[in-house]
N, C-alpha and C positions, 0 to 999 in steps of 0.2 A: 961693454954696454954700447959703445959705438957701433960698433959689428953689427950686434943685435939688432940697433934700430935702424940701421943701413939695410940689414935684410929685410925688415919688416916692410921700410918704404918701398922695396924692389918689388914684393911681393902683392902691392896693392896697388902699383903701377902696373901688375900685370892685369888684377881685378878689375880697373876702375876698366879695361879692354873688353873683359869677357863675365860681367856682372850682370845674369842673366841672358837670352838668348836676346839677339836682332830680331826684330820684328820683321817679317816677312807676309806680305797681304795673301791670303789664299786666292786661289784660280779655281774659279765653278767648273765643274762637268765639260766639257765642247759641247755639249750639246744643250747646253742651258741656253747659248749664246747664236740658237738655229733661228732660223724662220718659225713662224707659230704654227702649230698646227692647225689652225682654224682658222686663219689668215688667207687663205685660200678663197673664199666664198665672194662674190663680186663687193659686196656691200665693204669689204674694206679694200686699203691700198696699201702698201709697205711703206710709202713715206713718212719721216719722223711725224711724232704726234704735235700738232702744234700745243706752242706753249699758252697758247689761250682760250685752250677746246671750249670754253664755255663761249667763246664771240663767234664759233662757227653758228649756234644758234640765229645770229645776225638779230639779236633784240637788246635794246640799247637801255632800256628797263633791267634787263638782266645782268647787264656788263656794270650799272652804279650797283648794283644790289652785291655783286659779287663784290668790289672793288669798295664798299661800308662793308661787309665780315671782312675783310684784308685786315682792314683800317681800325676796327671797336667787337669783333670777336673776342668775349672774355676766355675761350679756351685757347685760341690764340697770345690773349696777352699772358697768361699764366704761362704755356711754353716758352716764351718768351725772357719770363722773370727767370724761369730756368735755366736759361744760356746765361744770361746777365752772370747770375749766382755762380753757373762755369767760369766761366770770363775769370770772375773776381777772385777763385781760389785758383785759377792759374796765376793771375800776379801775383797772388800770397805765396804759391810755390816758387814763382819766379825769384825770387826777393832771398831765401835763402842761399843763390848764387852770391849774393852783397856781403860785402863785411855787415856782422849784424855790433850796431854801437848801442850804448844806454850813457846817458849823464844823471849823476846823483850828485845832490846837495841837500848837507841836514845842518842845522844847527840849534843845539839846548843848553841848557842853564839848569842847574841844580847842584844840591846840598849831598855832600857824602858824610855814614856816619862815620864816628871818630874811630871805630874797629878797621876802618877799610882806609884811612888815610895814613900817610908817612906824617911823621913830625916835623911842626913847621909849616904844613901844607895847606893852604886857604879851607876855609869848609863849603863855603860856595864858591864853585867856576863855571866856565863857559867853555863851548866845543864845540869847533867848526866843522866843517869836511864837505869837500866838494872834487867829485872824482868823472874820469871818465875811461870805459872799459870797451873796447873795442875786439870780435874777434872774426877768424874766417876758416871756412871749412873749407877742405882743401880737396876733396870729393872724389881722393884717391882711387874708392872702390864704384863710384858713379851713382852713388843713393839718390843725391840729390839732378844728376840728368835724368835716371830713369825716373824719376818723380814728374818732372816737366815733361816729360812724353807722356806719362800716364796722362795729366791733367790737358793736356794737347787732344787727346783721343777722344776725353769726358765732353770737350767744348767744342768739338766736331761732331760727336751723336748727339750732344745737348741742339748742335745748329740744324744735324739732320731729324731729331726729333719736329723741332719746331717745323719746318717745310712736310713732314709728315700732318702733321696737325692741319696744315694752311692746304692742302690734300682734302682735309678729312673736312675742311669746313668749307674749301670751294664747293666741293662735289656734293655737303648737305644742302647749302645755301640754294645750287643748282636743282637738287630732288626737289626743293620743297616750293619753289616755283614753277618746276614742274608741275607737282604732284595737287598745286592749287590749281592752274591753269586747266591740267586735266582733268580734276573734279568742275570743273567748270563745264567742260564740254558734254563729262557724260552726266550732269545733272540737265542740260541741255537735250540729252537724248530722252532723259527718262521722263523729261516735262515732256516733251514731242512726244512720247509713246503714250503715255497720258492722256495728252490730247487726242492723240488719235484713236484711244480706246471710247473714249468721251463721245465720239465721234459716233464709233461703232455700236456704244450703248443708246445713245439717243435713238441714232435709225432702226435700233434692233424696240426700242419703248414704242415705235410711232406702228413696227409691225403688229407688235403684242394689240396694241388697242386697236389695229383696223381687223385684227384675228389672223393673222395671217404668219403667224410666230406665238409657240409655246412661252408662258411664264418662266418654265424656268432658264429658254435665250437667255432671256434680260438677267436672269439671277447669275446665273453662268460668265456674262461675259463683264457685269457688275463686280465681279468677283475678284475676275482676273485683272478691271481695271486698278482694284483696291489695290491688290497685291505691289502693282508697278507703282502705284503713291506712295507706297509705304517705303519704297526704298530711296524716295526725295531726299527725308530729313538727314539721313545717314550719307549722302551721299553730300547733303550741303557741310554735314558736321566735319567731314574729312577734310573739305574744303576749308574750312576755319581752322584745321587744328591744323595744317599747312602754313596757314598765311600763318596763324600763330609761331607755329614754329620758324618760319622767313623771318618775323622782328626778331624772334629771339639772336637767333646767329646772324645779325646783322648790328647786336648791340643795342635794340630800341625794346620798347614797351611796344606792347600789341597796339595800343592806343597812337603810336607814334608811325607807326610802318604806314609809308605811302602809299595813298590811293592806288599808284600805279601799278601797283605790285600786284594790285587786287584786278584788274582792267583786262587782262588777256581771257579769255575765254576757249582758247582753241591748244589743243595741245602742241608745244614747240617741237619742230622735227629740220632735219639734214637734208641737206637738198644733192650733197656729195658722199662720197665714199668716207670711209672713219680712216683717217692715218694711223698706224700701229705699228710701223716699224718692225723690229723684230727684237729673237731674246738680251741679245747684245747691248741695246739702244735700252732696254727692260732693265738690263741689270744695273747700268749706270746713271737709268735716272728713278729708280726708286729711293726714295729718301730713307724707307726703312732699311734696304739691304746697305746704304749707308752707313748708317747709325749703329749696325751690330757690325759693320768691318773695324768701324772707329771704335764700338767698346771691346775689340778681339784685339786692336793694339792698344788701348789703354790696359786691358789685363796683361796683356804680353809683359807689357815695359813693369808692371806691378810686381813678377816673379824679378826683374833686375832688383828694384826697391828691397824685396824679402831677401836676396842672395844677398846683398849691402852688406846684411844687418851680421852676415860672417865673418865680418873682417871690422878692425879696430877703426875708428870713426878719429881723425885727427883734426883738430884746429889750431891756428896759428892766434895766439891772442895776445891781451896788450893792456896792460891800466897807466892812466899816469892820475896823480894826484895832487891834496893839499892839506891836512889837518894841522890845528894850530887851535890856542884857547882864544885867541881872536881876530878877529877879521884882516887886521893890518899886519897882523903875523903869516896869514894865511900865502903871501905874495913873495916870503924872504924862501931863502936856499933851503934853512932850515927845514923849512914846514913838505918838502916837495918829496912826492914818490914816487917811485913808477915800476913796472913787472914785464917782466917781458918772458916768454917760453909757447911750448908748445903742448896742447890738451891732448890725451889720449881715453877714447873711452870703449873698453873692448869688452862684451859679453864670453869670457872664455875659463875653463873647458868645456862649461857647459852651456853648448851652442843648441840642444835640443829643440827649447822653444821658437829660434829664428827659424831650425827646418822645418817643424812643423807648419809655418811662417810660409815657408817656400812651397812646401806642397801643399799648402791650402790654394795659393795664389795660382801653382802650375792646374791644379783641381777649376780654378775661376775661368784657368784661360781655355782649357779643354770644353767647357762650356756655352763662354764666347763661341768656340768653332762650332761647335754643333747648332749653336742660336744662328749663327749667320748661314749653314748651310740650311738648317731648316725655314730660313727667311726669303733664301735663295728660291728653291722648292717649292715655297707658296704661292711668294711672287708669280710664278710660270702656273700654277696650278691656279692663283684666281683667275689671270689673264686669261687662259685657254677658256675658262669654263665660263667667264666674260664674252669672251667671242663665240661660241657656240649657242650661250643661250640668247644672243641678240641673233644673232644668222637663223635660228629657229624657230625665235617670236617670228622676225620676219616672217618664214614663211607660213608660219599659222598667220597672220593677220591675211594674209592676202588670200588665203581658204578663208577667213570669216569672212571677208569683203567679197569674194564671189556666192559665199552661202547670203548671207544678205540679200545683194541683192536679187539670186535666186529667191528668198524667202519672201522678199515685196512683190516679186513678180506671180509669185505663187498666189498671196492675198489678194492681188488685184483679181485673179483669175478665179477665185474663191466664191471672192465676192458676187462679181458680176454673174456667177452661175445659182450661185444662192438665189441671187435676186428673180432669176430666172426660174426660177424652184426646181434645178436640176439637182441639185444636192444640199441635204439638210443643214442646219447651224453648224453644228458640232466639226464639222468639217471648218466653215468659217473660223470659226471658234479656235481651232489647233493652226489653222496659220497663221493668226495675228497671234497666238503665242511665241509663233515660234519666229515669225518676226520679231518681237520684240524681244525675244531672246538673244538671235544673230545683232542685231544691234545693238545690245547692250555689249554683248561679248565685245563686240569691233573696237567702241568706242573703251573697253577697257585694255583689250589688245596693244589700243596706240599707245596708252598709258605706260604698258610694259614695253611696251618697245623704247621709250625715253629713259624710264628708270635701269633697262639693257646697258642704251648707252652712256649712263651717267654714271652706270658698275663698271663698264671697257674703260671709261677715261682715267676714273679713280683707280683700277688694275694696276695699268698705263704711268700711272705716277706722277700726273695731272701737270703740274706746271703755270710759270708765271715767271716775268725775269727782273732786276731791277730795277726797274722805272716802276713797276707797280707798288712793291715794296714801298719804293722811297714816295711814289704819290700817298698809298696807303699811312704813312707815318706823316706827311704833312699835310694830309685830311683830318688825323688824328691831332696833330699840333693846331691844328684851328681849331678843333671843336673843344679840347679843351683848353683855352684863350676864349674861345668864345660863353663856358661856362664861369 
């Protein structure tokens, strides 16, 4: 019997070595980690992205707005409860490395009937007990390390989750100030062109009455003033549901969101080149391609956990005691016990369900690889297509900006010939159209051009570094103290 368990212990001194495979991080492609293909075009630079793209905007409105969703983003704080919850079932895993102890103490009083007692023997007594059982797993086969690596990996994606999230809500925070400030400007255009249709109708009503202009000018260009009114209220509603959506992810009631946020009027834009670094700088700072390397070694270390379960599980354990019918007996020699050996608990010969065990787990981690190479793959493929559809807006906007002001230069020219009676309305007519078309485009052009770059930053993998964090957490600790 000694033999036996002499070989037994050898043999899981050898497992607790090779109880599942070492985790090894995969390596992308070489050419994941290249220059960007679209990176090229003047409007960016290869320098790292800075960690606070949203201050490149240089508006100090935007940097509190950003820095409240830090601080009272509810999808933030939810990520958040999710690492905690990490956190805590890594100490709970941690914790089975300890001798695990319990203390028990009972004591009762009762009547036995006379079938169950010896002669002679009291009919009512009393019965102490107070024990303590102490034991320790000895983690021959490494269950319990590969366990703490697992839950290691959980509370590394659970931390790259959340910077994921704090991603997703700088970058909305950013849209949606945008996407107010630039409903601002082009409800701005469409009131201008309004007016200037207003304009156009009046002088074309004053020709009608001197005869000198058809009725239906006036109806015609009445027409197409309407048309440009009508897209006011839509364009102010966009604006609202912005600023709306700005309280939301900033943690406030619509009621609550700062004038200031509402005050910009002109679309925000870059006065520099966009730093983008390359794929390299892409792969280590995306938090998502993170978060699946860290769940590709928590499954990794999970098939060690499932191999474990192969091999005989031993603990070292231990009681000592005291019963006695009364309390003052409970302290003599007599009353005293104690245990002492070692536990064994082995699922064997039929180990079927642990492999099954194993190859569901080696199945999870095959998985993981593929989630993290397809995460990889993404990454590169929003980035690229981030940067060419901002390089492109660019240079549509700058064709809508020269058709413009082609198209004003054409109305003036229009105009002052009409007036002349070289050429009839209808002519007038198609170039305050098409004016007011080139201008509406322009001013929605800029629009895209912001929202371009606020898709590169988020690609990009956005950023922020400790000091934010911990201001954002004690902005949070004042506000609520101050509730």
């Amino acid at each position: 019997m000694k033999q036996i368990l002499l070989a037994t212990l050898s043999s899981l001194a050898l497992a607790a070595c090779a109880a599942g495979p070492n985790y090894v991080a995969p390596i992308p492609a070489p050419k994941a980690a290249a220059p960007f293909i679209g990176a090229t075009n003047p409007a960016f630079s290869t320098a790292t992205t800075d960690d606070h793209w949203w201050r490149l905007y240089r508006d100090p409105v935007l940097d509190g707005l950003v820095a409240d969703a830090l601080a009272a983003n509810t999808d933030i704080r939810v990520a958040v409860a999710r690492l905690d919850k990490a956190r805590a079932s890594l100490r709970g895993v941690r914790s089975d490395r300890l001798p695990q102890t319990s203390i028990g103490a009972s004591g009762t009083y009762g009547r036995s009937p006379e079938t169950q007692r010896l002669p002679g023997s009291a009919t009512e007594d009393s019965a102490f007990d107070v024990g303590l059982s102490v034991s320790y797993e000895l983690d021959l086969s490494g269950r319990v390390k590969r366990n703490i690596e697992a839950a290691r990996g959980d509370v590394a994606a659970a931390d790259a989750d959340a910077d994921a999230v704090r991603v997703a809500v700088v970058s909305a925070t950013t849209r949606a100030y945008v996407d107010a400030a630039s409903s601002a400007e082009r409800l701005a255009v469409a009131k201008r062109i309004v007016e200037l249709l207003d304009k156009s109708a009046g002088l074309t009503g004053k020709r009608v009455e001197a005869g000198r202009a058809a009725k239906l000018d006036l109806v015609r260009i009445t027409t197409l003033r309407d048309q440009r009114a009508a897209l006011v209220p839509a364009i102010e509603a966009d604006r609202q549901a912005a600023l709306f959506r700005l309280a939301t992810l900033t943690g406030r009631t619509p009621q609550d969101l700062p004038a200031a946020a509402a005050e910009r009027t002109s679309t925000p834009t870059l006065d520099q080149a966009i730093p983008v670094g390359d794929g390299a700088a892409l792969l280590a700072r995306r938090p998502d391609i993170r978060a699946a390397e860290r769940r590709l070694a928590a499954s990794t270390a999970r098939i060690g956990v499932a191999t474990a379960q192969l091999y005989p599980q031993i603990s070292l354990g231990g009681s000592i005691g005291s019963t006695a019918t009364s309390i003052g007996d409970m302290f003599t020699g007599g009353a005293l016990r104690w245990l002492l050996g070692p536990l064994i608990s082995w699922s064997f010969p039929n180990q079927e369900a642990a492999r099954a065990r194993i190859a569901a787990s080696e199945a999870d981690s095959r998985g993981a690889l593929a989630e993290f190479d397809g995460t990889v793959l993404r990454s590169l493929e929003e980035t690229e297509t981030a940067l060419s559809s901002y390089a492109r807006e660019i240079e549509r906007n700058a064709a809508l900006r020269s058709a413009r002001d082609g198209a004003e230069a054409a109305m003036r020219i229009t105009r002052a010939r009409q007036r002349a009676g070289q050429i009839d309305f209808l002519d007038v007519l198609d170039s305050e159209r098409t004016f007011a078309d080139t201008e509406a485009d322009l001013a929605a052009s800029s629009a895209r051009i912001a929202s371009a770059q606020i898709d590169l930053f988020r690609s990009l993998g956005g950023g922020w570094d400790k000091a934010d964090l911990a201001a954002a957490a004690a902005m949070k600790a004042g506000g609520s103290k101050g509730r």
